[in-house]
N, C-alpha and C positions, 0 to 999 in steps of 0.2 A: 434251024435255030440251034445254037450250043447252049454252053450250063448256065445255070442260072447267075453264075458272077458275074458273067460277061453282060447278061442284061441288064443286071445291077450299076455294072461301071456307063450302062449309058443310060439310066434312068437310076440317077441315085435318091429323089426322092420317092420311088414304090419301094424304097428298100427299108425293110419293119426294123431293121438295126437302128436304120436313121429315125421311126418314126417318135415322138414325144411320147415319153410315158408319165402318168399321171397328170391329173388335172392340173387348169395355169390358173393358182391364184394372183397373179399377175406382181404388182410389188410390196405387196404382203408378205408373199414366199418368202422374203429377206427373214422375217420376225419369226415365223415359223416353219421351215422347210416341209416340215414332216408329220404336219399338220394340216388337214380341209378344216375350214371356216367352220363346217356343221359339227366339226367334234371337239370344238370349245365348248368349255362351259363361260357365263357371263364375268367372271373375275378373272379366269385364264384369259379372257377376249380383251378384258380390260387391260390386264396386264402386257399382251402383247399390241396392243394399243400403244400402250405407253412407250415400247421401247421403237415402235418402227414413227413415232411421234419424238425420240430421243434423237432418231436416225436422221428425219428428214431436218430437226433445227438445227443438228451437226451440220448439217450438208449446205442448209441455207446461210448459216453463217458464215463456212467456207466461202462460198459461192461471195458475201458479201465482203471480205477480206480481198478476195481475190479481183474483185471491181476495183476497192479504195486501192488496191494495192496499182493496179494498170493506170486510173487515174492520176495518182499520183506520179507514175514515170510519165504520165502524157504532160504533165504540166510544168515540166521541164523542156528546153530546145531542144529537138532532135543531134544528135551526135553528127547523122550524116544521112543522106536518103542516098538508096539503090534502085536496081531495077528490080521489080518482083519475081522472083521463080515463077510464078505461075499466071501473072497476066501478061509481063511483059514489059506493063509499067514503068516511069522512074517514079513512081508515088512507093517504095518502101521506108518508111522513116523508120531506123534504127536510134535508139536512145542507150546511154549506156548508167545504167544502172548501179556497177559499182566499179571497182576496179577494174575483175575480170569477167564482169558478167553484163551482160544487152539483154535487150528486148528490142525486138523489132514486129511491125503491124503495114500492112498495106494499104494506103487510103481508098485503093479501087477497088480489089476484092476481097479487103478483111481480114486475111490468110493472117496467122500471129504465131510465133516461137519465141523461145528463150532458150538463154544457153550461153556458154563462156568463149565461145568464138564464131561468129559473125555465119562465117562458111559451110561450120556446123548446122548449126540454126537454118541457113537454106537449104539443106541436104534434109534435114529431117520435116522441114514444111515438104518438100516434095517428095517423099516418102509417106509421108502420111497422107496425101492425096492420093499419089496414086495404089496406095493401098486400101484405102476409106475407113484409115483409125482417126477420131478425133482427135 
């Protein structure tokens, strides 16, 4: 057996560098990093209440902008349909959004980008699959 890096590089999860330190408040942490739950007090708790309660309506509202926003390009003609990067399909309908900017969505497997040139937009659907960034 050699040094201990070398066991490391083939089991990187026994490795205590890798291991989590401190408790998972799960998505609380946002509100208070540096904080456990037990060492609030009730108006602290309130208070960060309130702001991961500020966090999550930010986030929903986005989220519902960003629906009316795709909705609305779907209800316009499609510009032009391709084949999909990723199924193969001819189900990609590309819409063009404004002068120099598209959307495009695939009816078979969902896959969707934006962006101001066509070509780009399918390099980065297939970049982000097979890297597994949403």
């Amino acid at each position: 057996m050699g040094e201990w890096s070398e066991y490391f590089e083939d089991f990187p999860e026994e490795n205590p560098v890798n291991q989590k330190q401190g408790p998972d408040l799960g998505p609380k942490s946002l509100a208070f990093p540096h904080l456990h739950l037990s060492q609030l007090t009730k108006a602290e708790l309130e208070i960060e209440n309130s702001k991961l309660q500020k966090l999550e309506a930010e986030e929903e509202r986005k989220e519902r902008e960003r629906a009316e926003y795709i909705r609305e390009i779907k209800s316009k003609p499609a510009y032009k349909v391709e084949i999909c990067p990723i199924c193969y399909n001819n189900k990609m309908n590309i819409y063009k959004t404004s002068n120099n900017s598209f959307y495009c969505e695939c009816g078979e497997c969902n896959v969707s980008g934006e962006g101001a040139d066509v070509i780009d937009i399918f390099a980065d659907i297939e970049y982000r699959i097979w890297t597994g960034e949403s």
